[in-house]
Structure formats: structure tokens, C-alpha cells
C-alpha positions as CSV (number, residue, x, y, z in Angstrom):
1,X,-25.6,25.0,-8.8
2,X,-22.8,26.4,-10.6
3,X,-20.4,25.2,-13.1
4,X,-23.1,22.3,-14.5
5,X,-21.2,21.9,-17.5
6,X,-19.7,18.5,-17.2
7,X,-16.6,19.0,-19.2
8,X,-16.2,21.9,-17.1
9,X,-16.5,20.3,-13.8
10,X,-13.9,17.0,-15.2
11,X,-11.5,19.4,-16.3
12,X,-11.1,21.3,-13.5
13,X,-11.4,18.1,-11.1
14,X,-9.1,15.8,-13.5
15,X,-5.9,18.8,-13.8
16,X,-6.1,19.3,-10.2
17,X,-5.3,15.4,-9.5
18,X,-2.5,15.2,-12.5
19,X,-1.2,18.6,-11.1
20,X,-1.0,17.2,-7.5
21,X,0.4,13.9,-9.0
22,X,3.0,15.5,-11.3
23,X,4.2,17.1,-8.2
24,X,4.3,14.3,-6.0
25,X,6.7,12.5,-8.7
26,X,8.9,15.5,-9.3
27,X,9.3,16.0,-5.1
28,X,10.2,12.5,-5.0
29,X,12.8,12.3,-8.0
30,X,14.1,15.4,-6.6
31,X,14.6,14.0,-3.2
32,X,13.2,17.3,-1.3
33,X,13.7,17.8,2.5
34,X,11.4,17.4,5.2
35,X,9.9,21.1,5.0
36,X,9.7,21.4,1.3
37,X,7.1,18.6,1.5
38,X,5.0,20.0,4.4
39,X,5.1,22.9,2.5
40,X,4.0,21.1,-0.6
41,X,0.9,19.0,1.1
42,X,-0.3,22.3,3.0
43,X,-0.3,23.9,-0.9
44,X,-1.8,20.9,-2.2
45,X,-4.7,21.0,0.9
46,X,-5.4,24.5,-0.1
47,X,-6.1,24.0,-3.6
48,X,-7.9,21.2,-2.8
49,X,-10.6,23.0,-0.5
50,X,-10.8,25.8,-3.1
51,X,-11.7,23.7,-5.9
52,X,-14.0,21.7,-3.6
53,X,-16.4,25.1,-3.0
54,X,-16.1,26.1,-6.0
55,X,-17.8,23.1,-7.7
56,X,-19.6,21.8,-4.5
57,X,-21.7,18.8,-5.6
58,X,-20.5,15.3,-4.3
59,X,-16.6,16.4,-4.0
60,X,-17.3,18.2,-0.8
61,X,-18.2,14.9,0.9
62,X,-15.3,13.5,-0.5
63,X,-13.5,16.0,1.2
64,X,-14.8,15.3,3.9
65,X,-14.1,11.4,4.2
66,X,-10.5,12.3,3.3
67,X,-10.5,14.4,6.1
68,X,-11.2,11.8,8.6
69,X,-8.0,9.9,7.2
70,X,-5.3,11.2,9.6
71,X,-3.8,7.6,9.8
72,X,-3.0,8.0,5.9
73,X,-2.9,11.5,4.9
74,X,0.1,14.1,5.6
75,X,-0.8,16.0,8.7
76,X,-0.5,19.7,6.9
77,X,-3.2,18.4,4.1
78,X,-5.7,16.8,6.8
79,X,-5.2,20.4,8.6
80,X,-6.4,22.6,5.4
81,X,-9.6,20.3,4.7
82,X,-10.4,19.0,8.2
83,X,-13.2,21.5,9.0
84,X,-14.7,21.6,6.0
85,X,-18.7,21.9,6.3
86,X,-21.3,20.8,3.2
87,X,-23.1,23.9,3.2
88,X,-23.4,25.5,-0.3
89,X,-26.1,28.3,-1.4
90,X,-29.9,27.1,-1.7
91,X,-31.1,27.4,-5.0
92,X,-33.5,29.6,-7.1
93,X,-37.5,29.1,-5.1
94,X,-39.1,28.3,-8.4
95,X,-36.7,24.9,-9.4
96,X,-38.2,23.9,-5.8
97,X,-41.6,24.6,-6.2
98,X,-41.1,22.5,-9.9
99,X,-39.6,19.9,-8.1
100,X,-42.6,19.7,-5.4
101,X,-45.1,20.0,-7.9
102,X,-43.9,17.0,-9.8
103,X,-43.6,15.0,-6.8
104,X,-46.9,15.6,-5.2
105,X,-49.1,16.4,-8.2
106,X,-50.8,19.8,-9.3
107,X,-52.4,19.5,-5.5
108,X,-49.3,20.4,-3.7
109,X,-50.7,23.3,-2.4
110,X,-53.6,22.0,-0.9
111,X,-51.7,19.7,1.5
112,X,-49.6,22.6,3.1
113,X,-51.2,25.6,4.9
114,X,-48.2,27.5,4.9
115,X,-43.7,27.1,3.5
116,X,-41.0,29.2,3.9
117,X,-39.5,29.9,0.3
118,X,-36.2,30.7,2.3
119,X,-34.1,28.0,3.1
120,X,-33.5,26.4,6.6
121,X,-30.6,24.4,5.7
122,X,-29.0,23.5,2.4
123,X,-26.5,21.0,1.8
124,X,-25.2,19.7,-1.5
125,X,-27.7,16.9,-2.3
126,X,-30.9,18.3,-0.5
127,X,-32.5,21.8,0.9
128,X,-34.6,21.9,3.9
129,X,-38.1,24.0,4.2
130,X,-40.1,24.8,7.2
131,X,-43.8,24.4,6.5
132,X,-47.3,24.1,8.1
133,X,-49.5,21.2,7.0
134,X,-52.9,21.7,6.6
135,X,-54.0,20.2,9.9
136,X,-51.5,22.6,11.6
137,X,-48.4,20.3,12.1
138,X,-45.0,22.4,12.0
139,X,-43.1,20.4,9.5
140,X,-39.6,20.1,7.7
141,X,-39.6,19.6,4.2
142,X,-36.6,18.0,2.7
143,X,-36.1,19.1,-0.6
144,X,-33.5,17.5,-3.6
145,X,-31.3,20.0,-4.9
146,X,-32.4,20.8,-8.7
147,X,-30.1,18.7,-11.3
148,X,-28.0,17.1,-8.9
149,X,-28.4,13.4,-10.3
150,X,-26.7,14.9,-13.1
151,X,-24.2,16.4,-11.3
152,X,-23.3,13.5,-8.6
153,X,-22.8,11.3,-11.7
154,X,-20.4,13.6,-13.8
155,X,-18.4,13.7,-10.3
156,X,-18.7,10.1,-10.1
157,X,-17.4,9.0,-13.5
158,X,-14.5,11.7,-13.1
159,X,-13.4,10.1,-9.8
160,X,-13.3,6.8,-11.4
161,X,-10.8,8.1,-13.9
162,X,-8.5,9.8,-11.4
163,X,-8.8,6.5,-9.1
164,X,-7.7,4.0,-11.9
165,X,-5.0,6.1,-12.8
166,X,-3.8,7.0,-9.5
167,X,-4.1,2.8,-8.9
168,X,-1.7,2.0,-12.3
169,X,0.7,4.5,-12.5
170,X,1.1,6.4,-9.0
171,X,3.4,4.4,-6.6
172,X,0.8,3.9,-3.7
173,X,2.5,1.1,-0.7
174,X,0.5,-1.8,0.1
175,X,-1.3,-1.4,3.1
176,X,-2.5,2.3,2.1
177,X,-6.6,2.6,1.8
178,X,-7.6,0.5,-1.1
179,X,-8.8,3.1,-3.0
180,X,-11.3,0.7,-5.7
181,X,-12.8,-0.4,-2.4
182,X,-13.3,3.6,-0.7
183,X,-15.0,4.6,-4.1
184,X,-17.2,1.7,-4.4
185,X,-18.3,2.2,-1.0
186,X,-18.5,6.6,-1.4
187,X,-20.8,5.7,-4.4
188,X,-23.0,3.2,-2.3
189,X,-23.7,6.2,0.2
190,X,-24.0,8.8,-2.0
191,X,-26.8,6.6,-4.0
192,X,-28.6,6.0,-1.3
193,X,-28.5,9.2,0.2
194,X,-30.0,10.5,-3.1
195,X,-33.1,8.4,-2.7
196,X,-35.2,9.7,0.2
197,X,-37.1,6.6,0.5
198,X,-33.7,5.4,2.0
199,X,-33.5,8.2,4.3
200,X,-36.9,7.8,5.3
201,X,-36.6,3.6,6.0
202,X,-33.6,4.4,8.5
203,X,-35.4,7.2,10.1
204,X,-38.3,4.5,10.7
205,X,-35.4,2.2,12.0
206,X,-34.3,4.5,14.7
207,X,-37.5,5.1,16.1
208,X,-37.8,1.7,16.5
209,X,-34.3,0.9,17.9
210,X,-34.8,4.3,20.8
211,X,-38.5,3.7,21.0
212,X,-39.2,4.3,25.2
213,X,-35.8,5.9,25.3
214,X,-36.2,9.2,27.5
215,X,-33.0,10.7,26.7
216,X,-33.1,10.5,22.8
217,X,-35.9,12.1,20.8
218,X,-36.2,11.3,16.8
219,X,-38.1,13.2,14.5
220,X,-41.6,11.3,13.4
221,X,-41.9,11.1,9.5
222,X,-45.1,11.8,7.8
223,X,-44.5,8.3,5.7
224,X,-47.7,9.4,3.1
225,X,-45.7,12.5,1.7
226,X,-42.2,11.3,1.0
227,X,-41.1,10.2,-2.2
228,X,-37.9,9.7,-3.4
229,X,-37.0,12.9,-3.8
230,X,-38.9,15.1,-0.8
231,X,-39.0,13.9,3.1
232,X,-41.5,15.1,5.3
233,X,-40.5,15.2,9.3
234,X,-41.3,16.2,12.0
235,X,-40.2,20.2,12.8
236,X,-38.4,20.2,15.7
237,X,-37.0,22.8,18.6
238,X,-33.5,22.6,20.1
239,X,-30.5,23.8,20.7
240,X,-27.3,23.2,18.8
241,X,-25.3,20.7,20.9
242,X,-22.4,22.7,20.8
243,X,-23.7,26.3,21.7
244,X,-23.0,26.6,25.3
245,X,-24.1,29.4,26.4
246,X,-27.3,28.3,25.5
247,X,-26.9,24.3,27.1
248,X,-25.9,26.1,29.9
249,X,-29.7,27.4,30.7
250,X,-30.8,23.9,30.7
251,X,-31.2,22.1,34.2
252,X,-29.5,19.2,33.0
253,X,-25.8,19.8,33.3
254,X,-23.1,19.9,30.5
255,X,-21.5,16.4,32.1
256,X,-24.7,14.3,32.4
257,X,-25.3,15.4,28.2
258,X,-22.1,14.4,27.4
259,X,-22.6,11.2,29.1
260,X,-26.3,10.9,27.5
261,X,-24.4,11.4,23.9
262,X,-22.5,8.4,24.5
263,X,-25.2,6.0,25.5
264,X,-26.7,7.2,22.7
265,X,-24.4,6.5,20.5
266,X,-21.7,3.4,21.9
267,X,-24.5,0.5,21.2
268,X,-24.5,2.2,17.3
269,X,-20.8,1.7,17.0
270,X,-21.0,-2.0,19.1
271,X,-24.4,-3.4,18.6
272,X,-25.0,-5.3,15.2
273,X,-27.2,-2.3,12.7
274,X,-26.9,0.6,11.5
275,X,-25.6,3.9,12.9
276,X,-25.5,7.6,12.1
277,X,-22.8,8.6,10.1
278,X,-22.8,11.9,9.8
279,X,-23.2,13.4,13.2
280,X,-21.7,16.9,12.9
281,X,-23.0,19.2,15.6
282,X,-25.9,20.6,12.9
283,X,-27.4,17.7,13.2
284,X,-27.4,17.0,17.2
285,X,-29.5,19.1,18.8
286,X,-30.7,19.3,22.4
287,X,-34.3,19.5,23.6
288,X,-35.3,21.8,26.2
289,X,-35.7,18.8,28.5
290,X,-32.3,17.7,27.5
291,X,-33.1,14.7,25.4
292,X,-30.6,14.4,22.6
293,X,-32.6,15.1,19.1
294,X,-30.8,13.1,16.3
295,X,-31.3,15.1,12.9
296,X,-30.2,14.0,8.6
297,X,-30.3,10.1,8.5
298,X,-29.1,10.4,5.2
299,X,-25.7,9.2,5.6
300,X,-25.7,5.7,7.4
301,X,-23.6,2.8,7.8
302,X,-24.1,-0.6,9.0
303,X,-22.1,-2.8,11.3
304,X,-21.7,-6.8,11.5
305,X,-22.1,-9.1,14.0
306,X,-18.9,-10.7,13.7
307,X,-17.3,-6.8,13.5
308,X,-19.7,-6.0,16.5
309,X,-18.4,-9.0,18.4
310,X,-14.7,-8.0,17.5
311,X,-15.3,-4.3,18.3
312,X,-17.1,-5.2,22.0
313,X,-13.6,-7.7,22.9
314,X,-11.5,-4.9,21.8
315,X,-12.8,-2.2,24.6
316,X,-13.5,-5.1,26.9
317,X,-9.2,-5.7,26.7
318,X,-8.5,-2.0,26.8
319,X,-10.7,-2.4,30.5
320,X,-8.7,-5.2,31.5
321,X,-5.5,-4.0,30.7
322,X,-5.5,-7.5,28.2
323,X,-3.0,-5.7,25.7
324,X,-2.1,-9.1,24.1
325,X,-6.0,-9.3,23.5
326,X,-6.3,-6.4,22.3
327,X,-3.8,-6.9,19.5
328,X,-5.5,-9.9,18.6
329,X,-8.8,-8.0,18.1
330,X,-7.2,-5.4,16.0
331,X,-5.7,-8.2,13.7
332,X,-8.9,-10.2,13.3
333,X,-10.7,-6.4,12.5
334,X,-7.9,-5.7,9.2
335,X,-6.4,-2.9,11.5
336,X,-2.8,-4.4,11.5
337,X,-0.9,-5.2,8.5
338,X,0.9,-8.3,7.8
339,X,4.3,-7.4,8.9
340,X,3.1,-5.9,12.2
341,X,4.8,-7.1,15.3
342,X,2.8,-8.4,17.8
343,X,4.7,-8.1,20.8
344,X,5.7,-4.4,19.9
345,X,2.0,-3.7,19.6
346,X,1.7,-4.9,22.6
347,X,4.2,-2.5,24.4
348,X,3.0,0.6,22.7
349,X,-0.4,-0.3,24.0
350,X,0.3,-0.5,27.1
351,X,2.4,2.9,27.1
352,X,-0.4,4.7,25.5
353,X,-3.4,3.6,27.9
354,X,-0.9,4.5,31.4
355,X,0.0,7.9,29.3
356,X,-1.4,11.3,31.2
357,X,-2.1,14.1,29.6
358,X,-3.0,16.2,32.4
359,X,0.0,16.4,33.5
360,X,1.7,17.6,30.7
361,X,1.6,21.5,29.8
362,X,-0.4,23.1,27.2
363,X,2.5,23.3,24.7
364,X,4.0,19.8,25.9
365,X,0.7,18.5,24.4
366,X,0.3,19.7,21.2
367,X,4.0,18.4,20.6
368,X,3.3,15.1,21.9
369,X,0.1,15.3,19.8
370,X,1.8,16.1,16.6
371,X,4.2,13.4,17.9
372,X,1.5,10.6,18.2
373,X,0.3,11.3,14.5
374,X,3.4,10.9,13.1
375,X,3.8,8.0,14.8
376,X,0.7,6.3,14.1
377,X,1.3,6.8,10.1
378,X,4.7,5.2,10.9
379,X,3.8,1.8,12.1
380,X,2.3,-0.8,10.7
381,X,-1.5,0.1,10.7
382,X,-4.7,1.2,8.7
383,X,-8.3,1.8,8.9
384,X,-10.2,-0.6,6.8
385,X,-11.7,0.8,4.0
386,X,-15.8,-0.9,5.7
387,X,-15.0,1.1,9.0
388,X,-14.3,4.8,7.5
389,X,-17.7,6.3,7.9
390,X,-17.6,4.4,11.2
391,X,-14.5,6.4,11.9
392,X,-16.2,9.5,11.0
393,X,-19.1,9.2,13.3
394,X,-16.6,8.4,16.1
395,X,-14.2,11.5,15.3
396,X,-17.3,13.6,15.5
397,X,-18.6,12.8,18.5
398,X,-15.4,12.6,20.1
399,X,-14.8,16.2,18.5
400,X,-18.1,17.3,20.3
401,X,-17.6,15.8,23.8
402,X,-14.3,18.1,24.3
403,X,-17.0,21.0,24.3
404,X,-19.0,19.7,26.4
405,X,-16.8,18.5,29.4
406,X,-12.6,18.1,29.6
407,X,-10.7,16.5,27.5
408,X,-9.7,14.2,30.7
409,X,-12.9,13.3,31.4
410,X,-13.9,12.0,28.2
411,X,-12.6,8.3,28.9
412,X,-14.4,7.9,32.4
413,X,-17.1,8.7,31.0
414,X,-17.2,6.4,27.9
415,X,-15.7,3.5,30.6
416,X,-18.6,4.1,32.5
417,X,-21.3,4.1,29.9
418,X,-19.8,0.8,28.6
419,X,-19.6,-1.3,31.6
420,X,-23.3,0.0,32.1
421,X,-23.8,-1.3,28.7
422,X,-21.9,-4.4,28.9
423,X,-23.8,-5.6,32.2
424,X,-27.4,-4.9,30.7
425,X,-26.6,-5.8,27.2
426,X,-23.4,-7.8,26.3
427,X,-21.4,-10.8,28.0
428,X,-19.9,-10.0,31.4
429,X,-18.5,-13.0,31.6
430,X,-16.8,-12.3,28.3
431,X,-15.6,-9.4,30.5
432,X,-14.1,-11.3,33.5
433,X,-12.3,-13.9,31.7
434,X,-10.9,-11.1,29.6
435,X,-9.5,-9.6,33.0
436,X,-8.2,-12.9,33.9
437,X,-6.2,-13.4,30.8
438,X,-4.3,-9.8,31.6
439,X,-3.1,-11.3,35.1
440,X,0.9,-12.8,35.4
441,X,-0.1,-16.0,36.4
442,X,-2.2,-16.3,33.2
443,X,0.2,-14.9,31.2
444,X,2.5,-17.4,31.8
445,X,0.4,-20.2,30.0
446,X,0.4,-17.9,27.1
447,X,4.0,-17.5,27.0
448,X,4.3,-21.1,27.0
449,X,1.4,-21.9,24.7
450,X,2.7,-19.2,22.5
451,X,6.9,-20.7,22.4
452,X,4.8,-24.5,21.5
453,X,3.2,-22.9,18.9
454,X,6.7,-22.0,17.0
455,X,7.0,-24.8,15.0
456,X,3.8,-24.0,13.5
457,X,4.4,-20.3,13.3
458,X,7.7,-21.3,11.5
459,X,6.3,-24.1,9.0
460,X,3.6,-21.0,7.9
461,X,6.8,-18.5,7.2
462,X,8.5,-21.6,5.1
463,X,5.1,-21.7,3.3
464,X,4.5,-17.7,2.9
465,X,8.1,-17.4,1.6
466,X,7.5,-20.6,-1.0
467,X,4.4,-18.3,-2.0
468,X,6.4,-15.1,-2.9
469,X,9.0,-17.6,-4.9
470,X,6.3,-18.9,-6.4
471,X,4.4,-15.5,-7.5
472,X,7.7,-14.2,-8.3
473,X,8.3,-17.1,-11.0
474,X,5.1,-16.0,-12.7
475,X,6.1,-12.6,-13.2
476,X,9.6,-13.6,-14.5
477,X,7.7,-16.3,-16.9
478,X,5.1,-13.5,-17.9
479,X,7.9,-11.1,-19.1
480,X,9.8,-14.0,-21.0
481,X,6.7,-14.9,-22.9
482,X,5.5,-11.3,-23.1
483,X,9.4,-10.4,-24.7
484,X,9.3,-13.4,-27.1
485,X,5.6,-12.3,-28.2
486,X,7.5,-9.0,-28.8
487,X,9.9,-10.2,-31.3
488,X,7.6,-12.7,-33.2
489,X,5.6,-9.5,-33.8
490,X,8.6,-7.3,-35.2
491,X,9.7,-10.4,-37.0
492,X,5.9,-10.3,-38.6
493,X,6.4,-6.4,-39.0
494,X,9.6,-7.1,-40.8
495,X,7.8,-9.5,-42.8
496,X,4.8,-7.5,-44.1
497,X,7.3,-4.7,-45.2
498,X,9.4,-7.1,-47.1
499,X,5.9,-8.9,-48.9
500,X,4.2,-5.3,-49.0
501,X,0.9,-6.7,-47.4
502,X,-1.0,-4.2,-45.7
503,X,-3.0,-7.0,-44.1
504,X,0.4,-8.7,-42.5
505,X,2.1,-5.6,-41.6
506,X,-1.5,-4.5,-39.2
507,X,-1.9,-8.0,-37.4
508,X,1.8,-7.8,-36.1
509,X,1.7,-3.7,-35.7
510,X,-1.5,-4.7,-33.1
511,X,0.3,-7.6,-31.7
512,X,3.2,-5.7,-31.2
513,X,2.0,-3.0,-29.3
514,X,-0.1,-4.8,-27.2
515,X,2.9,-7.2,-26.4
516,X,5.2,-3.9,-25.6
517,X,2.4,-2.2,-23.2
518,X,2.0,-6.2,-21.4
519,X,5.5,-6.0,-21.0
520,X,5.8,-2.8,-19.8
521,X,2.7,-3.5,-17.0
522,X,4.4,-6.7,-16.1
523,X,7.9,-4.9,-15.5
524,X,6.1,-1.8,-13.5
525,X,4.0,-4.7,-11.0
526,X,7.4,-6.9,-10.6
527,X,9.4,-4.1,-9.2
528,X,6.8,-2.2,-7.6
529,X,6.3,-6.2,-5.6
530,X,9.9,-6.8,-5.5
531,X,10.2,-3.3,-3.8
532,X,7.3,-4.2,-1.0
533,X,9.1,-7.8,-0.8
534,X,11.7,-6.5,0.2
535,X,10.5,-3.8,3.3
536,X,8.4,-6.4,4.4
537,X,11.3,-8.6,4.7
């Protein structure tokens, strides 16, 4: 891999985020128009994806989660990095064959008849060999890239400085991604994605969890020959789930794999477990039977059951038209922030799910597109920071249904898939009382159940607003003591010039200065709460 020098790869990484922050600050002092910013996150998305090839490593992945963060990210920087893929050059054959060797002894070469020294795949944390085992099995030999422990953790230290500074000194509103969180949970993935034994232990898991499923097929492992840093799988034949030309020789049509996709993957997003995250259409391929062959378990997330349950009532209200529902379960999932009005929710919700895009024209709907994301970064919503790979995995496969059938047909099918699933797997009683709680009569009683509930509702603003008071008080006491710790230590200054002790003058120097930077911090949080008082208000 290129550019291994680790003060190489920090500078480069850690100028491009002061550069991209510097101009962020001077575009906002200066007050630029609406265009002069597009122009400046389009720039800024450029430079990005160029210095994200050029080093490769872990920061292409990064990229890639940031991609998948349209409700955050300007629309012209999500457009530069969006398509980015994690392919990078395979390296040199003989760092391979050093790496196999000290994996599976000096008798490597007994256990394979036959491997390609050309690369099938190669990605930035592993390579991928085709091979014969001695028995005649066509295999797939997974291979870690050569120094990229090193590599991963000189990206992962240099993040961590860009992060903290970008959480101290760079005016990011409450209710954007918690970036502390987003890191911690990047570094869990990309850790266990570097230990194979990882990969190998989900690939186990979904055999088990599609065993006797016709329509999926998942590669077997050869268990005895992984270690932690080479995986052994089955080799296996398809076609890429988004060549059509070639889907289009299969007898099973393009609708009924589309629709297989979905059961396939609906009870990963709703069932407690874990689910593929990283289901890009190089690693979905279709059998010549049309089963759906799931490939690169290596990136995986994992679901709870109370997020499952919350999840399963959310598409159950969508079904029922339950729109008051619905806002509840994106409430009780982190989706809506604090100042987010309920009843507006509600409205928009229901405008959205009766909105039809087939009868708009071509250009109508890119506008109304570009419309919606504006929109959406406008009110008061976010992804939680646990559901982003989740995210991912849904953007892709959504991404990979439109070329397999209409865009318009996309939602019948999912509907149908998930009352299929619903009525063999979850509650469809859950279902029909969810249906009876979207009809007038019904809402009614909430109305009324809802104007009873006031006093309460007003009791907990009383109680929220004594709360602010409150934290505001310990800022304001902070800075007071922080000030008067300020000028006993310049009085102490004073004091050791005037006695000429070198001992004195040092104690209040540090005190000082550590009683100026307090008061400084303190200042920065109070108006930076003061200012998000005050739009929440």
C-alpha cells in the first residue's frame, strides 16, 4: 500500500480537515450566499475523494459511511463521495505468499493443489484468491492485506485528533451525529472486520439463520483453515445481481428476484441478530437457479429486540395509515429530536405516504427529489448514530431494487413481503389493533386522552425549563469562580516578581493559565448552550 509513512498519511489526512474547517469558519464570518456554499461543499467533496484513493486504507470506508449520511451532510458533498467503491490495487504475490506461510506453517503448499497469484478481488483490508484444495474443492482464499494493522491504526489515531477538535472548537448543533459515538462505533467494525475469525463466526451464523432456505445460498467455510488473518470459503458461481443482461437469461424473472432480495433481507433489518452491512452489488450475486448468494460477512451489525420491536410497529403504522403511531415509534427509536412537533410530524407523514410519483414527469421528480432532501435536513430529525450501518444496508438494497424492477413497484413489493412476514413470524394482532387506532372513531379517544394529559405535559415543560435555569446557574457560578481563580493567580504573579522567588512566580504562572483556558472553555459552552436555548425555544 502506498504512502505507509505514518507522518505522511496524518499530515495529509489532518491539513485536509483544518483546511476544510478554516473554510467553513471564514464562509460563515463572511456571510456567503446560497451558491458560494454549494460551490464550496462540492470543492470540499472533491478533495475529499481524492485524498481518500490516494491513501486508501481505513478512510475509504469512512467515506463511505459519510456517504450514507444524506440526512446531515450538504447534498453537493454526499454527491462527489456517494459512489465511492473500496477497491484499491492487490499487492506484490510474495507479501501474500509470506503472509500464508506464517499462517499455515512451512506446509502451506501441501494443503492446496492449485492458487491464482492474480487477485480476484481486493479491497482495503483483505485480497481474495481462487484456489483448488488438495481434495479438489474450488475454493476462495481470503487474504489480509500486508501491513494494514499498521496502517488502520495510524488512520485511527489521526481521526481521533480531527474528531476531538472538530467536537471543542467547530460550532457543530445539537442534534447533529454524535461524532465520539460514530468513531467509537467505525473502530468496533473495522476491528472486527480485521480479525477473520469474526468474519468466519457470522458466516457460520447465517448458515444457521437460512439453513433449508431455497432462495438464499451462503458460502460453506472450511472452519480448519482460517485463522485470523486468512478465510477459507467456499468458491462460488453467479451472476452479479445488477448485470441484467445476464439475469435476464435466468428463468426466474427480474420481479420475483427483487422480491426474493427482500425476504431475504427484511427479517435482518426486523428480526433481533445480526445483518449484513455491507451489501453492495459485488457482494450479491445470483445463482443460476436464482437463489440469492450472499458474499464478505466482514462488515456486520446487530439489532435489539427492543429496536426490532420498535422497528416492526413502525412499518406496521405506515400499513395502517396509524401516522400518530408512527411518530411515536420514531421518538422511542432517537429519530426525532426534542423540539420536534408531533402533530406536524404527523401531517407530513401522511402527505408523504399519499404522495405519487408516477405521476409526476421525469424533471418534476428530480426537483421534488432535491426538494425532499432539503427538507428532511430542515426538520427536526436524525439517524442515530447505532442505526448507520443499518442505514447503509437499507440504502443499498434499495439502490439495487431500482435495477431490478420500477421504482413504483418497489413499495408493493416490500408491503407484500412484510405482511407475509408479519403473518408467519410477528404479531398480527399487533397489526390489527394498529389499524384500529388509525380509524376516526378511535382517534377521538386519543384526542381526548391526549387534551387530559396537558396538565402533565405542562407540569414536565415547568420542570424542563427549571432544568435549563438550573444548568444555566452552574455555568454562570463556574465563570465567577474560574475569574476570581484568575486574579488570585496574577495577584500570586505579582507577588513572586515583587519577592523575586522563582518557586512563587511558577505555581501562579500554572494556575493562571489553567484558570484563563477554564474560563475561556466555560465562556465557549455557555454561549454555544445559550445559543441552542434559544432555537429550541
Amino acid at each position: 500500500m502506498k504512502n505507509k509513512s505514518k507522518l505522511v498519511r496524518m499530515y495529509k489526512v489532518l491539513s485536509m480537515f483544518f483546511t476544510f474547517f478554516i473554510q467553513i469558519y471564514w464562509y460563515k464570518m463572511s456571510k456567503k450566499p446560497e451558491a458560494e456554499w454549494e460551490k464550496l461543499w462540492g470543492n470540499i467533496g472533491k478533495r475529499f475523494r481524492r485524498t481518500l484513493f490516494e491513501l486508501e486504507g481505513l478512510l475509504i470506508k469512512v467515506g463511505q459511511i459519510i456517504s450514507s449520511r444524506a440526512d446531515l451532510l450538504p447534498q453537493p458533498l454526499i454527491r462527489e463521495i456517494e459512489d465511492l467503491t473500496d477497491k484499491v490495487p492487490p499487492s506484490d504475490w510474495s507479501e501474500i505468499q509470506e503472509i500464508l506461510e506464517k499462517e499455515w506453517g512451512n506446509n502451506h503448499k501441501e494443503l492446496l493443489l492449485s492458487i491464482e497469484r492474480e487477485a480476484i478481488a481486493s479491497a482495503s483490508i483483505g485480497e481474495v484468491y481462487k484456489g483448488v484444495l488438495q481434495d479438489g474443492s474450488r475454493v476462495a482464499i481470503k487474504v489480509q492485506r500486508p501491513h494494514i494493522n499498521s496502517v488502520v491504526q495510524t488512520d485511527f489515531r489521526t481521526l481521533s485528533i480531527a474528531i476531538w477538535f472538530a467536537n471543542y472548537f467547530v460550532p457543530i448543533p445539537k442534534g447533529f451525529i454524535n461524532l465520539k459515538v460514530l468513531f467509537s462505533e467505525l473502530k468496533q467494525v473495522i476491528e472486527r472486520e480485521l480479525d477473520f475469525t469474526k468474519e468466519k463466526e457470522t458466516l457460520l451464523y447465517f448458515q444457521e439463520r437460512f439453513k433449508g432456505n431455497d432462495i438464499v445460498q451462503i458460502p460453506q467455510v472450511y472452519t480448519e483453515l482460517c485463522t485470523s488473518k486468512v478465510l477459507v470459503m467456499e468458491w462460488v458461481d453467479g451472476r452479479k445481481i445488477t448485470d441484467i443482461a445476464a439475469l435476464d437469461q435466468l428463468d426466474v424473472p427480474r420481479k420475483e428476484l427483487a422480491e426474493r432480495l427482500i425476504k431475504v433481507f427484511l427479517p435482518q433489518w426486523l428480526e433481533p441478530g445480526i445483518f449484513h452491512a455491507d451489501p453492495h452489488p459485488g457482494n450479491i450475486l445470483v445463482s443460476g437457479d436464482g437463489r440469492i448468494i450472499l458474499l464478505d460477512f466482514g462488515m456486520a451489525g446487530e439489532i435489539s429486540k427492543n429496536d426490532a420491536s420498535a422497528f416492526q410497529s413502525l412499518i406496521e403504522s405506515f400499513l395502517a395509515k396509524n401516522y400518530a403511531k408512527a411518530v411515536e415509534c420514531l421518538s422511542r427509536l432517537g429519530f426525532l429530536l426534542p423540539e420536534a412537533d408531533t402533530r406536524m410530524m404527523e401531517r407530513l407523514l401522511a402527505e408523504w405516504m399519499t404522495f405519487q410519483p408516477a405521476k409526476m414527469t421525469d424533471m418534476d421528480l428530480i426537483t421534488f427529489k432535491r426538494e425532499l432532501n432539503d427538507m428532511i435536513q430542515a426538520l427536526p430529525i436524525q439517524v442515530p448514530t447505532r442505526f448507520v450501518f443499518l442505514g447503509r444496508s437499507f440504502v443499498a438494497i434499495e439502490g439495487i431494487m431500482t435495477h431490478l424492477v420500477p421504482e413504483e413497484e418497489i413499495l408493493d413489493l416490500a408491503k407484500h413481503v412484510f405482511m407475509n412476514w408479519l403473518m408467519s413470524q410477528g404479531n398480527k394482532w399487533s397489526f390489527v389493533y394498529q389499524w384500529i387506532q388509525s380509524q376516526p372513531i378511535f382517534r377521538v379517544f386519543h384526542s381526548v386522552t391526549e387534551f387530559l394529559k396537558t396538565p402533565e405535559k405542562l407540569e414536565l415543560m415547568k420542570e424542563t425549563e427549571q432544568r435549563r435555569q438550573f444548568q444555566f446557574t452552574i455555568y454562570e457560578n463556574h465563570k465567577k469562580q474560574l475569574f476570581l481563580l484568575t486574579l488570585f493567580g496574577l495577584t500570586g504573579i505579582t507577588a513572586g516578581i515583587h519577592l523575586s522567588n522563582l518557586l512563587i512566580l511558577k505555581l501562579f504562572i500554572v494556575l493562571s493559565a489553567f484558570s484563563i483556558a477554564g474560563y475561556a472553555i466555560i465562556g465557549y459552552k455557555l454561549k454555544k448552550w445559550m445559543k441552542y436555548m434559544h432555537k429550541k425555544r
